[in-house]
C-alpha positions as CSV (number, residue, x, y, z in Angstrom):
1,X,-26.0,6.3,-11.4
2,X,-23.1,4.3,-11.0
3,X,-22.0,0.4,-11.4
4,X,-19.9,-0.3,-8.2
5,X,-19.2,-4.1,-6.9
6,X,-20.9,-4.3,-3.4
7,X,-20.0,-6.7,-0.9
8,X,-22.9,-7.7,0.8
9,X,-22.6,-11.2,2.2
10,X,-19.5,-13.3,2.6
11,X,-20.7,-16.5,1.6
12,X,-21.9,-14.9,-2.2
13,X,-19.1,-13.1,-2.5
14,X,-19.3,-9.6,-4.6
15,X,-21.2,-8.8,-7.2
16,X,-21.6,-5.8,-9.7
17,X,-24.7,-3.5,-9.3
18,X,-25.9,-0.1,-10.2
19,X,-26.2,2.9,-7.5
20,X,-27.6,6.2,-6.8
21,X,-24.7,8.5,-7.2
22,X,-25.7,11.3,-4.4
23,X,-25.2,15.0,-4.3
24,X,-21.7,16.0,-3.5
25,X,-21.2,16.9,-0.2
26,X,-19.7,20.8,0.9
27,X,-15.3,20.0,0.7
28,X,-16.0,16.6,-0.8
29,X,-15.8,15.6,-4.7
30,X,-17.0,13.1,-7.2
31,X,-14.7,11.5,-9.4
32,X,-14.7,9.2,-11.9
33,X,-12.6,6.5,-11.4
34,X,-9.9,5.9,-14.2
35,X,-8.1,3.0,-12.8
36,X,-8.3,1.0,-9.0
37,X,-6.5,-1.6,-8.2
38,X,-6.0,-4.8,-6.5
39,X,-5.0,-5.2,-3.4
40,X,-4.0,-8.2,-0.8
41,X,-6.1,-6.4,1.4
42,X,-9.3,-6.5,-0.4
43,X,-9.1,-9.9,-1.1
44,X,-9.3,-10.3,2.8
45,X,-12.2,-8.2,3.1
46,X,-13.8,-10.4,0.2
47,X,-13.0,-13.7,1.8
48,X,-14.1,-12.6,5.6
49,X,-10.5,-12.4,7.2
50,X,-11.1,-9.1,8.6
51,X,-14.9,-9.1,9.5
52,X,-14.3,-7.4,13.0
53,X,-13.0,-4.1,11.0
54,X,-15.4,-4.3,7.7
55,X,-18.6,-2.9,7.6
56,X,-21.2,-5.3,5.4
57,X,-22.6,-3.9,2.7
58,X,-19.6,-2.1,1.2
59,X,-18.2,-1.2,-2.1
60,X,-15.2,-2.7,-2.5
61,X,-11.8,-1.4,-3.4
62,X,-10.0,1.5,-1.3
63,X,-7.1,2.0,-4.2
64,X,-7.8,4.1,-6.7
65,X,-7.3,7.4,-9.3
66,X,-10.1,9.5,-10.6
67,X,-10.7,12.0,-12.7
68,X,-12.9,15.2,-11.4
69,X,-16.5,15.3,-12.2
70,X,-17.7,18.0,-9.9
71,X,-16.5,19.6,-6.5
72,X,-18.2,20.6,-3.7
73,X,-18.7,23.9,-2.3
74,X,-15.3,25.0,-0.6
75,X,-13.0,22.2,-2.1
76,X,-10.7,24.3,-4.5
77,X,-7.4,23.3,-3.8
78,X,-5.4,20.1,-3.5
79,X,-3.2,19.6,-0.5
80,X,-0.6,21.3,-2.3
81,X,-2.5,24.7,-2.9
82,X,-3.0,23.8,-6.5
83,X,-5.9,25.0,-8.2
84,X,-8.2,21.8,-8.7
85,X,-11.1,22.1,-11.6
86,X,-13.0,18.8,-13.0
87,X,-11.1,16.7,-15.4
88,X,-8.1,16.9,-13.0
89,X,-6.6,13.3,-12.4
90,X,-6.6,13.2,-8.4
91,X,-5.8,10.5,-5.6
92,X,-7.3,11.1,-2.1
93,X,-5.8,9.8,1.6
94,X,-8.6,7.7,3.9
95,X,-11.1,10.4,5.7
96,X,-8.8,10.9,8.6
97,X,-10.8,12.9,10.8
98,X,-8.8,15.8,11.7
99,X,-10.6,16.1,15.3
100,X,-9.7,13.2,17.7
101,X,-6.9,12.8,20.1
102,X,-4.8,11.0,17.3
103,X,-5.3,13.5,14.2
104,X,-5.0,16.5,16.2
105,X,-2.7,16.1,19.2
106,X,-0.6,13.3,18.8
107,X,0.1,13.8,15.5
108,X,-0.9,10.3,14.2
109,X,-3.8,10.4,11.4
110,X,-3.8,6.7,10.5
111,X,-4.9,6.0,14.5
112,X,-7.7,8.2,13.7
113,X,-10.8,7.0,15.8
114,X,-13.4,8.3,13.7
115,X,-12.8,6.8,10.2
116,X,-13.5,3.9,8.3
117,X,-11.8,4.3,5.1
118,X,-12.7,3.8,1.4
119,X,-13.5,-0.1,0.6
120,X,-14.2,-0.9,4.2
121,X,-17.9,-0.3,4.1
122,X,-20.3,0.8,5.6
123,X,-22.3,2.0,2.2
124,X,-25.1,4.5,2.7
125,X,-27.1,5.2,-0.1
126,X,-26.0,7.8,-2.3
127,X,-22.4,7.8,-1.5
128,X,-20.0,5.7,-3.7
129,X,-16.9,5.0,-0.9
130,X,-15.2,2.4,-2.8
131,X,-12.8,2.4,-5.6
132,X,-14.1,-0.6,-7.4
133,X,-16.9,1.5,-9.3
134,X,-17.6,4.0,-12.2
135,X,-17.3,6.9,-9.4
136,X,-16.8,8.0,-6.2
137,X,-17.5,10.0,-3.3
138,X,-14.4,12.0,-2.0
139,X,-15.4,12.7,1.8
140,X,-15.2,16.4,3.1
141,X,-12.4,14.5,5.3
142,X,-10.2,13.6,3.0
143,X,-7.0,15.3,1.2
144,X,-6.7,15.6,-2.4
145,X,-3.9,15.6,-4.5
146,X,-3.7,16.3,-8.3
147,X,-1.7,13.0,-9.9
148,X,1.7,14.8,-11.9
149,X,1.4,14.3,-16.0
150,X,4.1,11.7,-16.2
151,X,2.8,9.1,-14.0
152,X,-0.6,6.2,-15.5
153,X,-2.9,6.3,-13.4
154,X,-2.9,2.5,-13.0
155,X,0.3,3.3,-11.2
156,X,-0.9,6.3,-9.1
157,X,-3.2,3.7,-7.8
158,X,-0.7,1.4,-7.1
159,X,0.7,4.3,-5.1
160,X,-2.4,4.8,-2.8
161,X,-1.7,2.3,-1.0
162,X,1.7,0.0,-1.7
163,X,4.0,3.1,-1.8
164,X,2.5,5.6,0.1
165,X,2.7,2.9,2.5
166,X,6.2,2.2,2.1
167,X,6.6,6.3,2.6
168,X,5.1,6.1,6.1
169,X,7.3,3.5,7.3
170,X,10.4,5.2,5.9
171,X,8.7,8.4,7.7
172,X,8.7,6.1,11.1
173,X,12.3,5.0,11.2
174,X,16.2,6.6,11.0
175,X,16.7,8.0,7.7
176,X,18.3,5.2,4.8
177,X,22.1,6.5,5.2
178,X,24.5,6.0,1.9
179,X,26.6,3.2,3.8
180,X,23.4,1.3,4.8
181,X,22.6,-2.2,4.0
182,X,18.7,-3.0,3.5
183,X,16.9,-6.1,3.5
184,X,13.6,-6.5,1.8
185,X,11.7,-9.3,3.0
186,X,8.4,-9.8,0.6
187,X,8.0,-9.4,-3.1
188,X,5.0,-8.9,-3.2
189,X,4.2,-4.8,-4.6
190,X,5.0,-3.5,-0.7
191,X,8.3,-5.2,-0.6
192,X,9.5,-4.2,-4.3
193,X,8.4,-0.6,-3.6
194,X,10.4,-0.9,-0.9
195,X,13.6,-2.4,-2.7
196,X,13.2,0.4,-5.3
197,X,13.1,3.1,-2.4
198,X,15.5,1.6,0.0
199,X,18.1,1.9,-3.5
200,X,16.9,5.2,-4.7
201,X,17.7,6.5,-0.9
202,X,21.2,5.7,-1.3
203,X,21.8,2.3,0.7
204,X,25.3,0.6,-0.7
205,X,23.2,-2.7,-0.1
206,X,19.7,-3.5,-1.0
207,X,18.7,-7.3,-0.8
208,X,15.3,-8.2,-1.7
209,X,14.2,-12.1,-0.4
210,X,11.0,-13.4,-1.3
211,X,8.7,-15.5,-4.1
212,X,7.9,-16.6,-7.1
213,X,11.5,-16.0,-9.1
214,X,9.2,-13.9,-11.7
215,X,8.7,-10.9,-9.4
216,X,12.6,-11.3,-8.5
217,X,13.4,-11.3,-12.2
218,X,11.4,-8.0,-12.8
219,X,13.9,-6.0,-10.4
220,X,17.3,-7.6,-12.3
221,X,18.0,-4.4,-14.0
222,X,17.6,-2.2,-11.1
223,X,21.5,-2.9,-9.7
224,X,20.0,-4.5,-6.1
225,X,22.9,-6.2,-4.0
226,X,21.1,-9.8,-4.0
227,X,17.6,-11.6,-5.0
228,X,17.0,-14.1,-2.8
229,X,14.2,-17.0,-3.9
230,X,12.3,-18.4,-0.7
231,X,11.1,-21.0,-2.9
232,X,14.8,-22.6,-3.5
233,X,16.0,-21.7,0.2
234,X,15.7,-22.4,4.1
235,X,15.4,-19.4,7.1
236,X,19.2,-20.7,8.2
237,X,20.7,-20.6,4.4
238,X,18.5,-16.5,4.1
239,X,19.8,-16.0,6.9
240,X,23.7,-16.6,6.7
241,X,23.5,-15.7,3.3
242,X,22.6,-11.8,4.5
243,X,25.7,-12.0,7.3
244,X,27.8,-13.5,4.1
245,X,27.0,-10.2,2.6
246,X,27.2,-7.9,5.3
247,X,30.5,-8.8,7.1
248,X,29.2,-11.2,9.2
249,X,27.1,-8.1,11.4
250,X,23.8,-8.4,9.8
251,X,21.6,-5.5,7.8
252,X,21.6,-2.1,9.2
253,X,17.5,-2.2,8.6
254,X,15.4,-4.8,7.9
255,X,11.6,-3.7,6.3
256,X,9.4,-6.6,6.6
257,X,7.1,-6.6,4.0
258,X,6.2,-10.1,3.4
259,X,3.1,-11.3,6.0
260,X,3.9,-14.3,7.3
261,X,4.8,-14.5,11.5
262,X,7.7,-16.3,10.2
263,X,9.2,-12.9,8.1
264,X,8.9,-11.2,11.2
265,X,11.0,-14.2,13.3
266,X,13.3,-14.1,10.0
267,X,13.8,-10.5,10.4
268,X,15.0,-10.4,14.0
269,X,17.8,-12.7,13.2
270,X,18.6,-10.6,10.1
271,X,19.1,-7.4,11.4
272,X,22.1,-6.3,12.9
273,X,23.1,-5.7,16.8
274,X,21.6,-2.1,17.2
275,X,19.9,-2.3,13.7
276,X,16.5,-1.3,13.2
277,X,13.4,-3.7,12.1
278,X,10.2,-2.2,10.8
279,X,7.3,-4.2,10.8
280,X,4.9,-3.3,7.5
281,X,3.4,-6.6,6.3
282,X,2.6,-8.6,9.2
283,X,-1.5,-9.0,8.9
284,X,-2.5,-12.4,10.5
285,X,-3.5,-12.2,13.4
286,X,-1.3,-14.8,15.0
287,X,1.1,-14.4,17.9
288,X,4.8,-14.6,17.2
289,X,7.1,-15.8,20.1
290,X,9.9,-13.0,20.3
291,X,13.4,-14.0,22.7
292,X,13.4,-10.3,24.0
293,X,16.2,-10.9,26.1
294,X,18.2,-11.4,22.8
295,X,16.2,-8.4,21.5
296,X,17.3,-5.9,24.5
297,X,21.1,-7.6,24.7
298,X,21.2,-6.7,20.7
299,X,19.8,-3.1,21.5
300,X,17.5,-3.8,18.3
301,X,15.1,-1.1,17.3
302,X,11.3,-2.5,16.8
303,X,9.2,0.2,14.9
304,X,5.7,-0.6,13.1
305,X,3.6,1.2,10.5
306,X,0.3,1.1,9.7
307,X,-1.4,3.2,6.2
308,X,-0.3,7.0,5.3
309,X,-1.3,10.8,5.3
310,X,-1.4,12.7,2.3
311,X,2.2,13.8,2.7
312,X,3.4,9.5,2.3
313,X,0.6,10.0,-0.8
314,X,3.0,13.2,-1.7
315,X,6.2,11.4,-1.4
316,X,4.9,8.1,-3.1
317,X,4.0,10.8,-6.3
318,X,6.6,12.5,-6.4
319,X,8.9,9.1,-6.3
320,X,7.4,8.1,-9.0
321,X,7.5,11.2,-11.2
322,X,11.1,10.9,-10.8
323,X,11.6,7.1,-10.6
324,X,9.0,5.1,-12.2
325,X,10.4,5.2,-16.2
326,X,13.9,4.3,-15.1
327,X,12.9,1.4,-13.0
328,X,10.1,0.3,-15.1
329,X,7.8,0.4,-12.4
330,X,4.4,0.1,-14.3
331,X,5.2,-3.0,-16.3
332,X,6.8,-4.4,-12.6
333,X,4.1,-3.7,-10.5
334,X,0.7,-3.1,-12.8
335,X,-0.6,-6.2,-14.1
336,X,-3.8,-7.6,-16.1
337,X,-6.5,-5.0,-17.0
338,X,-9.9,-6.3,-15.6
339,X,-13.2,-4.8,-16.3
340,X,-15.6,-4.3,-13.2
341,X,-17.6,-8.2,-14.2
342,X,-14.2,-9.7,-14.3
343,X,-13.7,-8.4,-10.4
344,X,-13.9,-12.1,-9.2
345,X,-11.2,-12.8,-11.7
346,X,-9.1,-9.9,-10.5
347,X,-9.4,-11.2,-6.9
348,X,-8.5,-14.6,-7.6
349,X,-5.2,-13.2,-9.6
350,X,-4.3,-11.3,-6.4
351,X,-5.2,-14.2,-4.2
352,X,-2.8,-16.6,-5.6
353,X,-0.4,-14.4,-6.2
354,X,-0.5,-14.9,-10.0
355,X,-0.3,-11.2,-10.9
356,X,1.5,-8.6,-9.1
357,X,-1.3,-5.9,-8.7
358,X,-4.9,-6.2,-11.3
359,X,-5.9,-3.7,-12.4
360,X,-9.7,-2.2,-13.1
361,X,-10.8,-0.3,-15.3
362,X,-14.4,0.8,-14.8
């Protein structure tokens, strides 16, 4: 048995119960899961935004790190070819398929037809595919990869889907050159992950914009170019303040982290002639109005990004192995520890934007 929080009507919100915890599956695993946490994403899920992708009932919660309770037949190595045994600390990428047009020909996992990804429902008795429970069901589908020694598994979680996120874009675009200026537009954990890669890559500038001055504050020590507070500026005064700094031409690349259609209006103006924009964050829904004669005149580069494969999951890892004590990166991005009850809490934190990423502890 396991207590997970289900998500089965929109109106009542989630609520904690106790499942069957199914036999494991031939390639798949149960873990149990040592920390997930919070992310803008599932407080979307909770509140309905995305009820064209979701599938009611679902546990809830897609980021997550567990610790091996039993493998199935045929799973015995991590993507890396290391030996996995239970007790092993492991994340896992969404059950990308490996069949369809996108996984297998063009190359492109997180277009994957066939999945529906952990925290996005639907449950079927017996299989735990949420990360906001005592366990969980690895699918046969998935990749596996054992968590290094050195890194908490609050912030592996954190990695599951903030950083590994921010690997994929970096993936998607020209490679961060040593003479590169970067703008960051978001604080929230996507946009300061991507400050602290965006540095570590070797850009001479890294300028981070965004909100409240308490998540710009927690990247002082890291030797960015500028900190920018949207809360004590206007788009024109961002905006001239990234030319001020960049000789007048603009940021080399501009990774929009942030959400809002304005960030990705902000952006276009921010980048410079030839520069590249990638487009992470934006989520609404809405249509932005884009001048795309000014776009092809300015030769700007659009790319987009959407998830990761278990090589972004790789990279995110191994970034932090190397990275995280330096930069403080678990006191920056992991927040408040919430137990599974205090789940409404935890959303509510993420949902205001009071805490960078909750954290729960089964």
């Amino acid at each position: 048995m396991s207590r997970a929080v289900i998500l089965t009507d929109y109106s009542h919100g989630p609520a904690v119960e106790t499942l069957d915890v199914g036999p494991v599956p031939p390639g798949g695993a149960l873990v149990r899961i040592d920390a997930a946490t919070v992310c803008g994403t599932d407080v979307h899920i909770c509140d309905g935004v995305f009820e064209q992708l979701a599938s009611l009932p679902l546990v809830m919660g897609h980021e997550g790190t567990g610790t091996v309770v039993e493998l199935g037949a045929g799973l015995e190595r991590d993507a890396l070819g290391q030996p996995l045994r239970p007790g092993d600390r492991v994340v896992w990428a969404h059950n990308w398929c490996g069949r369809c047009y996108f996984c297998a020909v063009a190359k492109q996992p997180t277009l994957c037809e066939n999945t529906m990804g952990y925290g996005w429902g639907p449950y079927e008795e017996g299989a735990v595919n949420g990360t906001f429970s005592e366990h969980l069901h690895v699918s046969p589908d998935s990749r596996v990869l054992r968590v290094p020694e050195g890194v908490s598994s609050p912030l592996a979680s954190a990695a599951t889907c903030a950083l590994r996120t921010v690997m994929h874009a970096l993936d998607r675009m020209p490679r961060i050159r040593f003479s590169d200026s970067v703008v960051v537009l978001g604080a929230g954990p996507v946009g300061v992950l991507a400050a602290a890669a965006a540095l570590r890559s070797g850009a001479s500038q890294v300028i981070l914009i965004g909100a409240p001055a308490s998540r710009l504050a927690a990247t002082e020590e890291w030797g960015l170019t500028s900190r920018i507070d949207i809360d004590h500026t206007e788009p024109d005064e961002r905006i001239e303040a990234v030319r001020n700094i960049t000789q007048g031409r603009g940021a080399d690349i501009v990774l929009e982290c942030a959400g809002p259609p304005n960030a990705f209006s902000e952006g276009m103006e921010m980048v410079r002639a030839g520069g590249t924009l990638m487009v992470i964050g934006q989520a609404h829904g809405e249509t932005v109005p884009v001048a795309t004669t000014a776009m092809k005149v300015r030769q700007l580069t659009v790319r987009t990004s959407l998830s990761a494969d278990i090589s972004h999951f790789h990279d995110a890892l191994r970034f932090l192995d190397r990275h995280s004590v330096e930069l403080g990166l678990e006191s920056t991005v992991c927040s408040t520890t919430y137990s599974l009850d205090q789940v409404t809490d935890a959303l509510a934190a993420m949902r205001t934007g009071a805490e960078m990423k909750p954290v729960i502890v089964p």
